[in-house]
N, CA, C and O of each residue as an XYZ file, in Angstrom:
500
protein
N       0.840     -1.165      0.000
C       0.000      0.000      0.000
C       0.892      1.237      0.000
O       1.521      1.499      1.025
N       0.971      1.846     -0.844
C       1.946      3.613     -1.178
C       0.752      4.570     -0.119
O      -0.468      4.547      0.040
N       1.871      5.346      0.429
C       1.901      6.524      1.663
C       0.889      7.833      0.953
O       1.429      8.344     -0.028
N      -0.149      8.279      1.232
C       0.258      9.421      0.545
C       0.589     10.859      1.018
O       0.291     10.946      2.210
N       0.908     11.594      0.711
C       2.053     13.004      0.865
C       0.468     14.189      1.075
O      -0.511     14.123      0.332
N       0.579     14.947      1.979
C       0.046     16.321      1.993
C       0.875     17.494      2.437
O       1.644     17.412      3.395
N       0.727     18.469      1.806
C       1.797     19.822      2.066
C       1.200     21.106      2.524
O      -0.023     21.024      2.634
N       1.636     22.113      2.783
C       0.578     23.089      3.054
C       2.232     24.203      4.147
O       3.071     23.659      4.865
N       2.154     25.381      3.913
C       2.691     26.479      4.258
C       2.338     27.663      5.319
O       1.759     28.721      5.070
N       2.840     27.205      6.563
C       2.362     27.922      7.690
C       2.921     29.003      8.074
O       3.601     29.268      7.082
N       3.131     29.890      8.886
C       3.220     30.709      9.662
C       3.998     30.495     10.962
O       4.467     31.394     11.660
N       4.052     29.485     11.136
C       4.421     28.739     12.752
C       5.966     28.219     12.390
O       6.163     27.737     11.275
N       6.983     28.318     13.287
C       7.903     28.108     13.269
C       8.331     26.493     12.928
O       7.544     25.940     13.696
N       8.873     25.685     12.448
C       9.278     24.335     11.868
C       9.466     23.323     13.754
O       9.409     22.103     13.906
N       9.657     24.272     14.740
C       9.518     23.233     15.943
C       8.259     23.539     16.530
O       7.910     22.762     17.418
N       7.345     24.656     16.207
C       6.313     24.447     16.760
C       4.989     23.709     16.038
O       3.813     23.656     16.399
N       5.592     23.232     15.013
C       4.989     22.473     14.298
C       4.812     21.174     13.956
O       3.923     20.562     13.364
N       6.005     20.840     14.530
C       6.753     19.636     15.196
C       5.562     19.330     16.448
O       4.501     18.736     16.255
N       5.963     19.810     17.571
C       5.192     20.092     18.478
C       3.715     19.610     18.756
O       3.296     18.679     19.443
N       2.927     20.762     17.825
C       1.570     20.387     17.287
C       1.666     19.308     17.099
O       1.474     18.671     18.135
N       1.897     18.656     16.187
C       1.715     17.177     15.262
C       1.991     16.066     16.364
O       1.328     15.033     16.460
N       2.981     16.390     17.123
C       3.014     15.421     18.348
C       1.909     15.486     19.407
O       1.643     14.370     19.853
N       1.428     16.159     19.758
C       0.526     16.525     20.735
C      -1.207     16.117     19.662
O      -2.188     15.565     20.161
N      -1.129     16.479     18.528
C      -2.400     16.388     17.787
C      -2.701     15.118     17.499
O      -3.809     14.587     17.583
N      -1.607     14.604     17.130
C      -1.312     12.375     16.485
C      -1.289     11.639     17.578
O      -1.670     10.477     17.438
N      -0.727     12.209     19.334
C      -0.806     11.348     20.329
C      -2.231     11.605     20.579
O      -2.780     10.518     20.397
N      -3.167     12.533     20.922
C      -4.593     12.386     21.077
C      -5.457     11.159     20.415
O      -6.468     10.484     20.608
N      -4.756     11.271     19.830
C      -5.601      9.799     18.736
C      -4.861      8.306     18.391
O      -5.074      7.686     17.349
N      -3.765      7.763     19.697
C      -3.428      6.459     20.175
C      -2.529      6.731     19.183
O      -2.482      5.613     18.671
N      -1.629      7.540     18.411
C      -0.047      7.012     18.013
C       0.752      7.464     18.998
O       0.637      8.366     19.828
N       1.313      6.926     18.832
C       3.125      6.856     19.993
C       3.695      7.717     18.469
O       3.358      7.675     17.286
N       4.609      8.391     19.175
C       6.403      9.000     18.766
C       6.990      7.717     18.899
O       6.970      7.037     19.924
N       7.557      7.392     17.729
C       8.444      6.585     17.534
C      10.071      7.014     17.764
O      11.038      6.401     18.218
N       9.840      8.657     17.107
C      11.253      9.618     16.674
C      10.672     10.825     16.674
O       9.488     11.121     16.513
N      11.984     11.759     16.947
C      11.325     13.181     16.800
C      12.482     14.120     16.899
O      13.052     14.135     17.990
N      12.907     14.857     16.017
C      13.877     15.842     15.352
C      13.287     17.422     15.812
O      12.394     17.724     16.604
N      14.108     18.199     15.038
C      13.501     19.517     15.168
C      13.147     19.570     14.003
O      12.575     20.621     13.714
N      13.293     18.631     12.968
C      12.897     18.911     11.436
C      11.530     17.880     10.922
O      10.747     18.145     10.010
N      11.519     16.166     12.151
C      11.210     15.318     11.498
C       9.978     14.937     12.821
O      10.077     15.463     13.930
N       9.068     14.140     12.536
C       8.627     13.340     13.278
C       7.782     12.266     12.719
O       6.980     12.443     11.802
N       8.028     11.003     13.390
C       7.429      9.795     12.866
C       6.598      9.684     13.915
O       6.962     10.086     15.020
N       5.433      9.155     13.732
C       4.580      8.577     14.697
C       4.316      7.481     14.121
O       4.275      7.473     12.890
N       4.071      6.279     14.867
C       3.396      4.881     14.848
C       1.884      4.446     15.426
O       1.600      4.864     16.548
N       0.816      3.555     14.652
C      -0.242      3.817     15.380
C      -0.618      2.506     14.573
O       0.014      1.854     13.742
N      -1.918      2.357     15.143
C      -2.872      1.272     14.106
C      -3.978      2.375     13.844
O      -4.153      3.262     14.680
N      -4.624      2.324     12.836
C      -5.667      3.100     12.463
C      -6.950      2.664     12.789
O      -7.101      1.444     12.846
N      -8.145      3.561     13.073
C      -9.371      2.732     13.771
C      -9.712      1.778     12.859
O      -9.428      2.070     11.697
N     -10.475      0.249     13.121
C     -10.827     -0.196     12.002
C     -12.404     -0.242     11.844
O     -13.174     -0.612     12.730
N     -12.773      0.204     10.538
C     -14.092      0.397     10.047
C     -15.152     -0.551     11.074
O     -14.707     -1.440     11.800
N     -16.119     -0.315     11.023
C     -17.390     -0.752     11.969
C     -18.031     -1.485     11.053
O     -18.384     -2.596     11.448
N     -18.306     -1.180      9.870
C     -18.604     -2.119      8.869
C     -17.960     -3.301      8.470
O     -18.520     -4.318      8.062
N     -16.583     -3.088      8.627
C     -15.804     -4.190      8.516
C     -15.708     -5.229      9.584
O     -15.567     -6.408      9.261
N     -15.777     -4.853     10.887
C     -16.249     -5.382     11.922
C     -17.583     -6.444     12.295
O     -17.589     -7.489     12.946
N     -18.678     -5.720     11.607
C     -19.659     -6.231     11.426
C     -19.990     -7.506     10.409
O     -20.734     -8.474     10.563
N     -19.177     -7.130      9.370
C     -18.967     -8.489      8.451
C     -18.074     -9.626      8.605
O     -18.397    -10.761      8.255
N     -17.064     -9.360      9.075
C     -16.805    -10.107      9.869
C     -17.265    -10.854     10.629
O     -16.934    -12.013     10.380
N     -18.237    -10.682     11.931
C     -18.782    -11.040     13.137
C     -19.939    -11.993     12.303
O     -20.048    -13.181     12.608
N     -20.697    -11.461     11.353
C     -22.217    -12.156     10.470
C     -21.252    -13.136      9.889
O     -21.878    -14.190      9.777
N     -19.555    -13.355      9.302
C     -19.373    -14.395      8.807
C     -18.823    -15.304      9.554
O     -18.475    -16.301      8.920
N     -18.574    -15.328     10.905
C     -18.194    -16.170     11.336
C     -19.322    -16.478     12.229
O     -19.020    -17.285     13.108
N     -20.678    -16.011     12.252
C     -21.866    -16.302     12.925
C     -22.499    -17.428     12.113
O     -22.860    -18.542     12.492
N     -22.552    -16.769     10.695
C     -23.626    -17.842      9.893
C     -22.718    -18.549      8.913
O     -23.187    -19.641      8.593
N     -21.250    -18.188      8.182
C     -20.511    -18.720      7.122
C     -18.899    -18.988      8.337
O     -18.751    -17.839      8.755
N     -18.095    -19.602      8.817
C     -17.633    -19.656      9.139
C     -16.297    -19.189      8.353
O     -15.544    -18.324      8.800
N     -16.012    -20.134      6.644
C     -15.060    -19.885      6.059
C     -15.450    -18.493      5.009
O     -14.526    -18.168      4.264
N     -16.611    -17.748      4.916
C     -16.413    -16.375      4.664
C     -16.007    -15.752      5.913
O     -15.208    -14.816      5.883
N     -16.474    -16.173      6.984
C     -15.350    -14.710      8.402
C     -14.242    -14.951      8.342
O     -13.433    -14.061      8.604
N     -13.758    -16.391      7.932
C     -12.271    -16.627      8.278
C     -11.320    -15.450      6.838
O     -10.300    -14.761      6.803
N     -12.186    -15.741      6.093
C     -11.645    -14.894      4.855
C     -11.751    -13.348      5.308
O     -10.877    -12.536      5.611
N     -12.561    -13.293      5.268
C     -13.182    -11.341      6.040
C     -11.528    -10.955      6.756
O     -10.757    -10.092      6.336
N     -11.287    -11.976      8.048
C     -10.585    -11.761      8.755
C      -9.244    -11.629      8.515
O      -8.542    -10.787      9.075
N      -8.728    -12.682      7.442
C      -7.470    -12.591      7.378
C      -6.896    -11.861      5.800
O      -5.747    -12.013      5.385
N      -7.994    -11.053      5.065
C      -8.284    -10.350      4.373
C      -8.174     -8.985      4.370
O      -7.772     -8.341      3.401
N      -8.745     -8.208      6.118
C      -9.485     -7.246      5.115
C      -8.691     -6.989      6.709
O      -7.768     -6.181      6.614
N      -8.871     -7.454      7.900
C      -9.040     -6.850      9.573
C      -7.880     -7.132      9.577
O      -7.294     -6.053      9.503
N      -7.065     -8.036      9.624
C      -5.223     -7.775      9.506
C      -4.683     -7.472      8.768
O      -3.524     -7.500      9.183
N      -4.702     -6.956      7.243
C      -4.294     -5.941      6.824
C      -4.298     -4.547      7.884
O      -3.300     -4.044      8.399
N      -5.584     -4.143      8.020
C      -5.928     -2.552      8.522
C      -5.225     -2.668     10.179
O      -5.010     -1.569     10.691
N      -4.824     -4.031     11.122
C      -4.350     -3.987     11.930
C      -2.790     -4.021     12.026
O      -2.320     -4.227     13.145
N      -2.198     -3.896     11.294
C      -1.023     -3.750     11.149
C      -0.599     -2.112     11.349
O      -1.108     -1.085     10.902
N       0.597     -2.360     12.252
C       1.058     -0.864     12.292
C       1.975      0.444     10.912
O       2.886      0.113     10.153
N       1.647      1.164     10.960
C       1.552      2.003     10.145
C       2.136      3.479     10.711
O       1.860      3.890     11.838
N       2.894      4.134      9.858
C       3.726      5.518      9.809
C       3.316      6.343      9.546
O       2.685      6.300      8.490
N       3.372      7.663     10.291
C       2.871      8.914      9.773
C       3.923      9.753     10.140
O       4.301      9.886     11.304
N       4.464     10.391      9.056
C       6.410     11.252      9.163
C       5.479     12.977      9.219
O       4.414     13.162      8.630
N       5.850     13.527      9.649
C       6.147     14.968      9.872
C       7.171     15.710      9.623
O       7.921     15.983     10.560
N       7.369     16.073      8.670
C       8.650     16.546      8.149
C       8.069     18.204      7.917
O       6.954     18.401      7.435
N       9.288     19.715      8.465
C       9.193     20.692      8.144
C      10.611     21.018      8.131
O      11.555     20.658      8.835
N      10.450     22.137      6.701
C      11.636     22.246      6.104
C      11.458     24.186      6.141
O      10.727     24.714      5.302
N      12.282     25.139      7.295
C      12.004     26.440      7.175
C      12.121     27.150      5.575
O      13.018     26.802      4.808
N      11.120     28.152      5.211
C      11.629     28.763      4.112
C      11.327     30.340      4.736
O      10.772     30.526      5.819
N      11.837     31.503      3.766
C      11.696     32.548      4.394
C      10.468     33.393      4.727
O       9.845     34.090      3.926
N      10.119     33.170      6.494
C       9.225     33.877      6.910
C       7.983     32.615      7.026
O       6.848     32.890      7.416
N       8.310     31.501      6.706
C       7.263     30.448      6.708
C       7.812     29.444      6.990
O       9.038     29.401      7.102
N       6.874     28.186      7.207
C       7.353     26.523      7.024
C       6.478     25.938      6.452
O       5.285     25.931      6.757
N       7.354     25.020      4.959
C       6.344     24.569      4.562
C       6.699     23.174      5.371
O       7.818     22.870      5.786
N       5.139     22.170      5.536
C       4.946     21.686      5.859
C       4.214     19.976      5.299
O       3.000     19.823      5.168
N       5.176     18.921      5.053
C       4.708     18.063      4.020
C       4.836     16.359      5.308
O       5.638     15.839      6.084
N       3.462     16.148      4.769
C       2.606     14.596      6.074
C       2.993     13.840      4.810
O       2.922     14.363      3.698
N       3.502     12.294      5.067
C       3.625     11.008      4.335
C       2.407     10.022      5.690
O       2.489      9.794      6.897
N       1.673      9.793      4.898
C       0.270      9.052      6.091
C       0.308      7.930      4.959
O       0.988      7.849      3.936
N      -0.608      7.142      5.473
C      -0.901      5.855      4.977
C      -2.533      6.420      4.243
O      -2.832      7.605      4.390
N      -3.481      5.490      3.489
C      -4.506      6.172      3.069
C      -5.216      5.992      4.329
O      -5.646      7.104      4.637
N      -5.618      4.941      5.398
C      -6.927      4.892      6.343
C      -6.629      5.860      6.910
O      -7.595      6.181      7.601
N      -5.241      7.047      7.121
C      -5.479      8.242      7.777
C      -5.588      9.532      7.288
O      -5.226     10.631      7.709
N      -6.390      8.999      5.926
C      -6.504     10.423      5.419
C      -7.547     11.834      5.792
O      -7.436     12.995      5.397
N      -8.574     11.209      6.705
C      -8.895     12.692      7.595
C      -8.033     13.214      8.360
O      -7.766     14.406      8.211
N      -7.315     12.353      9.482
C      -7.034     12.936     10.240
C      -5.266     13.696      9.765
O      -4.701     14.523     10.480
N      -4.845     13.305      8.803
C      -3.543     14.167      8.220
C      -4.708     15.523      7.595
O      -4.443     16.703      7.824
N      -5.548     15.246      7.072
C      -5.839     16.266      6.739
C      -6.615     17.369      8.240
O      -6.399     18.455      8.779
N      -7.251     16.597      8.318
C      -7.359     17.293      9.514
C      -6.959     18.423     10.769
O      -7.613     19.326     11.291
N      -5.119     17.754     11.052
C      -4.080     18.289     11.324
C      -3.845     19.470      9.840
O      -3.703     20.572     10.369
N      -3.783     19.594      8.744
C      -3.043     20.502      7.848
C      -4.031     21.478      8.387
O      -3.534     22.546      8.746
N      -5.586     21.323      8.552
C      -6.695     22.342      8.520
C      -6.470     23.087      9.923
O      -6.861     24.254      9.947
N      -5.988     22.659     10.901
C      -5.749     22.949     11.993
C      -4.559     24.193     12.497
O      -4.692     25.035     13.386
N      -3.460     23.968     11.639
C      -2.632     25.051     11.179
C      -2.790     26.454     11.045
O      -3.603     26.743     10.167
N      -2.167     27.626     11.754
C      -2.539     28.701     11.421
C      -2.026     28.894      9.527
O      -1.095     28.174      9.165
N      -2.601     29.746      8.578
C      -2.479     29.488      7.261
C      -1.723     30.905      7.323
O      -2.189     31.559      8.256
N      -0.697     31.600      6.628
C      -0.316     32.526      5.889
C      -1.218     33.655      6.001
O      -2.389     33.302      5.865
N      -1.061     34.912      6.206
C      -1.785     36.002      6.140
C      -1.878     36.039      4.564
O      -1.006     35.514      3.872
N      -3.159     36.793      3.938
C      -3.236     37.139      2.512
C      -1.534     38.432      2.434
O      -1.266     39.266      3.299
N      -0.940     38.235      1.505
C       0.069     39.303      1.387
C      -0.674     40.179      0.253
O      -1.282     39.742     -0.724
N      -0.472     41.527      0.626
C      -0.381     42.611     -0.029
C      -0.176     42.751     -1.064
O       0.961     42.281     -1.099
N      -0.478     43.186     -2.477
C       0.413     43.320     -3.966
C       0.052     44.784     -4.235
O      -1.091     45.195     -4.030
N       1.151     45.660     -4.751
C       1.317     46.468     -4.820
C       1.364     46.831     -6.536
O       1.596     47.978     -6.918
């Protein structure tokens, strides 16, 4: 399964952004694995779907060898642990700011970018 990348250009200094992302990704059961003034990895399992849960549970209620499939299919894939990097790189007067997440965490990387103070509109003269 390929990571995918979100970017976005803040206002906030490259360690207080750091910071954030640690404090915002531990609220929601990842551990710091590592943590730089430039980098941070977090480790986590991602919630797993309720639907998926549920099909599961009906196939090993009424089909035994469809839950066994469900299970070693669909619920240990999504239980396997998984990376989310935090990487900020200063540029002048800003940081841009670029997430490598897995796809089941694609609200909450996005989530975190929305959370960010954004750039004042600049002036053109």
């Amino acid at each position: 399964m390929a990571d995918l990348t979100a970017s976005c250009r803040t206002a906030l200094a490259g360690e207080d952004v750091i910071v954030r992302a640690v404090q915002f990704f531990t609220n929601d059961r990842w551990r710091v694995q590592s943590q730089s003034a430039r980098v941070a990895t977090l480790i986590g399992r991602p919630k797993i779907p309720v639907g998926l849960m549920l099909l599961t549970i009906v196939g090993f209620f009424f089909f035994i060898v469809p839950g066994f499939l469900l299970y070693l299919l669909v619920i240990r894939r999504v239980v396997r642990l998984q990376n989310i990097v935090v990487t900020v790189t200063p540029v002048s007067g800003a940081t841009d700011v670029v997430i490598t997440y897995p796809k089941t965490v694609g609200k909450l990387a996005n989530a975190f970018i929305d959370s960010l103070p954004m750039l004042p509109a600049q002036a053109t003269v």
